[in-house]
C-alpha positions in Angstrom: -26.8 28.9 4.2 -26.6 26.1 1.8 -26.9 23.7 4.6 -24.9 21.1 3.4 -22.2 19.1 5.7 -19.6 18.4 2.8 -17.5 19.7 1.5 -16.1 20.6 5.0 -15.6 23.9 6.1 -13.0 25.4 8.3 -13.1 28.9 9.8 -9.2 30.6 11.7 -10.6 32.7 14.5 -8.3 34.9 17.4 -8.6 37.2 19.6 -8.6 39.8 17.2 -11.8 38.0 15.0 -14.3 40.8 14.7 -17.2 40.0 17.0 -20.2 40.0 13.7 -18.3 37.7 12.2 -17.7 35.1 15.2 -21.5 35.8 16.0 -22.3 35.0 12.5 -20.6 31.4 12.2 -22.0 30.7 15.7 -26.0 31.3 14.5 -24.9 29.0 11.4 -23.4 26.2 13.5 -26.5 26.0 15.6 -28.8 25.9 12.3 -29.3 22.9 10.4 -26.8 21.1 8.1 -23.2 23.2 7.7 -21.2 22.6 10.7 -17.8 25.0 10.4 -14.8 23.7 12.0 -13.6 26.7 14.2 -9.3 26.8 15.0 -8.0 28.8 17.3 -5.1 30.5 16.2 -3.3 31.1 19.3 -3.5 28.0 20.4 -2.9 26.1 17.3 -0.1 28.1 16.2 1.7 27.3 19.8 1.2 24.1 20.0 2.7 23.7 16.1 5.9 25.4 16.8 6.4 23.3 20.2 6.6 20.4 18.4 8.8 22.1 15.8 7.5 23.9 12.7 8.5 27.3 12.3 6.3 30.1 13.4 6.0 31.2 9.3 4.8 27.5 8.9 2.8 27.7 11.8 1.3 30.5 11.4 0.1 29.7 7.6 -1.4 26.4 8.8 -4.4 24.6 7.2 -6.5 21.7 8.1 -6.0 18.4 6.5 -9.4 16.9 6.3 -11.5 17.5 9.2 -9.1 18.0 12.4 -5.6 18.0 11.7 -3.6 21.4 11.3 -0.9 21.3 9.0 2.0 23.1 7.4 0.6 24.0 3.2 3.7 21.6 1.7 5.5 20.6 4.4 3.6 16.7 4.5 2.0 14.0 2.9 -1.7 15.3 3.5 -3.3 12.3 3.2 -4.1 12.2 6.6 -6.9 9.2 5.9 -4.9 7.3 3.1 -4.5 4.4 5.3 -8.3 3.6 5.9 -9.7 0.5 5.4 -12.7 -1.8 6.2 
């Protein structure tokens, strides 16, 4: 609604995500300006404990700037640190 792109914003959906509110980040990623990340769960939370975090860490997973799902404390989190021009 405010229809800005920053800060970014992140929305954890699953099978489970009741269908109003799926239908309501839909309608505000097709209007202008905000842009909500949507992470699949299921997927997300497989793919973290194949390459090794636990399923409590995986489950409790945020994203680290704009794309990358993380363990909360379990990394640096500075995912861009190393940019440069």
């Amino acid at each position: 609604e405010l229809r800005m792109r920053q800060p970014n914003f992140h929305v954890r959906i699953h099978k489970n995500t009741p269908k109003a509110f799926y239908d309501e980040v839909i309608r505000i990623n097709f209007g202008p300006g905000s842009a909500p990340a949507m992470y699949n769960d299921e997927i997300i939370i497989e793919s973290m404990t194949d390459i090794g975090y636990s399923l409590e860490d995986a489950r409790n997973y945020v994203a680290i700037g704009c794309v990358e799902p993380t363990a909360p404390g379990k990394t640096l989190a500075s995912t861009d640190a190393a940019m440069y021009n």
